[in-house]
N, C-alpha and C positions, 0 to 999 in steps of 0.2 A: 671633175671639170667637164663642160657640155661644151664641145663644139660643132659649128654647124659646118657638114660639107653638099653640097651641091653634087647626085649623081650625074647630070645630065654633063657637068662640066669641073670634075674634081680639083680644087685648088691643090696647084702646083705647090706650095707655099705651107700649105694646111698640111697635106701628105707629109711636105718632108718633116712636120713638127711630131707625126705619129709614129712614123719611120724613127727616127730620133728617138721616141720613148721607147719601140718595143727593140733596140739595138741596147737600150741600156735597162734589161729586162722588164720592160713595162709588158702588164696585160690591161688591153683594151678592151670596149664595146662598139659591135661594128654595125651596120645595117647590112643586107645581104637581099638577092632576087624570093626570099621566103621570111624567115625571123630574123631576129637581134640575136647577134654571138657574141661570145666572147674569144678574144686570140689572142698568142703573143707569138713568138718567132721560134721557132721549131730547134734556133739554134741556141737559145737560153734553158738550161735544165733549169734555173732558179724561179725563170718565168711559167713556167713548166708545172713548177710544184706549188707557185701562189696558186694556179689557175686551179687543181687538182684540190687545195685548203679553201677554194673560193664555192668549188661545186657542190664538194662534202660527197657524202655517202652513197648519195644519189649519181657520183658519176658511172657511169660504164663506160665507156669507150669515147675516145674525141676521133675527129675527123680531121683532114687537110686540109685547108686551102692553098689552090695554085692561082695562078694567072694563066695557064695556057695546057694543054694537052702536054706539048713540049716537054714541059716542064716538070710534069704529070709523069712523064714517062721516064723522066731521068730517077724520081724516086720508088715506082713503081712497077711492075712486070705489067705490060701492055701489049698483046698478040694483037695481030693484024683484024682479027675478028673482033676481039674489044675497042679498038681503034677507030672501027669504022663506024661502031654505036656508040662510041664518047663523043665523036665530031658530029654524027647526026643530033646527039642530045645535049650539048653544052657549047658555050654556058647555058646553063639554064638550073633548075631549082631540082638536081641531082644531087644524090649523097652514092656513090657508085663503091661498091668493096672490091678491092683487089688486093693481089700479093705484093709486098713490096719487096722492094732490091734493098742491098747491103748500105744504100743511102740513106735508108730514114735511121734517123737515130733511134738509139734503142729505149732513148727514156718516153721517146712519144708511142712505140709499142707496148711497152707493159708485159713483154713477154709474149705479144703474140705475134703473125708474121704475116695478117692482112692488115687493111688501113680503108678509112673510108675517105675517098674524094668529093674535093668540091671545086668547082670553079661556078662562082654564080653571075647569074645576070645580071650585076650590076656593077658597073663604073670603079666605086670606092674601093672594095676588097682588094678586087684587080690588080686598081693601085700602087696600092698598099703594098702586096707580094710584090710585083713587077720593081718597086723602088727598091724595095729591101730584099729583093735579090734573092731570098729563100722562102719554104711556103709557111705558112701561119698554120698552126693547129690551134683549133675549133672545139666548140662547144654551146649549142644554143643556151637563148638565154631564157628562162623560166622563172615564175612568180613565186615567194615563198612557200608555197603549200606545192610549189610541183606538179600541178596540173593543165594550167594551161601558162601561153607566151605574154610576156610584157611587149606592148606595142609601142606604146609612145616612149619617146627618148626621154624627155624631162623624170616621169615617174620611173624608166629605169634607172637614171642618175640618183635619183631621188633614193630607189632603194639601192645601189650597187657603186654609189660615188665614191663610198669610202673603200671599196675593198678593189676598186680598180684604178690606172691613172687617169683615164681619156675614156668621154662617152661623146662616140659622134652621131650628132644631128644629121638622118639623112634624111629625114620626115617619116611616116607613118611605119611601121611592121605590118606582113601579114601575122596573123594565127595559124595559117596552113604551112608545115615543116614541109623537107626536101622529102621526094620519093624516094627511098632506096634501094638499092638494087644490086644484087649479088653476084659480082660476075667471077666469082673464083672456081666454078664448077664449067660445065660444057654448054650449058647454056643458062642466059640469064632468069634469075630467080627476084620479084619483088618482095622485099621482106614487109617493106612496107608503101600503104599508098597517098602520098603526100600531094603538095601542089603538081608537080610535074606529070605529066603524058607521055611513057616510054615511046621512041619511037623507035621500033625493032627493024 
């Protein structure tokens, strides 16, 4: 199912009907300030392990999404000094690793005891977490050969309709993924260099 949401001005309406799937283990397809992901609610393991049966073999690791630093901080260890380079660089088109606190669940670890953050620049996701009260773990979304991003929403429904509940229309994708960036050591590390411009 393709529906369309408006970043500039996110139906009230729309949100709550996504909210609604991912509280009764739905995994969605989202647009984001870089590619198309996929999420569901951090608080479903069942949703958890479609999304993990959806990526296959090729997953390594998912990421977060929050709605706010705040937020951020409640599932995460955040020093004063990463604090002040998450608010200088987000939202924006960050995938940021840190240590998390005894709040994230453990089935969205895997065994391990970092986590990578997002809060991106745009509207939808925001949403999304903000209504549904907890954050979304993530996962971009990628073409069957795994090499590069599906951009348009029709052909990712097209390929990904069935194995998801909800693909929202936010208009177009980039191809350039989040920068990421290491901050579990003493000072920050770019693992890798994506759309985003660290600002140190």
């Amino acid at each position: 199912m393709l529906v369309k949401i408006y970043p500039s001005n996110p139906s009230e309406k729309e949100i709550g009907k996504v909210v609604d799937l991912l509280e009764r283990d739905g995994v969605i397809i989202y647009p984001t300030d870089s590619v198309y992901a996929f999420g569901c609610s951090i608080r479903s393991p069942r949703a958890m392990e479609r999304l993990r049966r959806i990526k296959g073999k090729n997953l390594i690791t998912f990421s977060v999404v929050f709605d706010s630093i705040a937020q951020a901080s409640d599932y995460c260890r955040v020093d004063k000094d990463q604090f002040r380079l998450l608010k200088r660089n987000l939202p924006g088109p960050f995938t940021f690793l840190l240590e998390t606190s005894s709040r994230m669940p453990d089935k969205a670890l895997e065994k391990r005891h970092t986590i990578g953050i997002r809060i991106p620049d745009n509207s939808i996701p925001r949403a999304i977490v903000e209504r549904l009260g907890v954050p979304m773990l993530t996962s971009s979304v990628l073409d069957d050969e795994e090499v590069e991003y599906l951009t348009d929403p029709e052909l990712i429904e097209e390929r990904y309709g069935r194995d998801v509940d909800l693909v929202i229309d936010g208009g177009m994708g980039d191809t350039v993924p989040t920068t990421v960036v290491d901050l579990t050591d003493e000072d920050p590390v770019v693992l890798r260099d994506g759309k985003g411009e660290l600002q140190l």
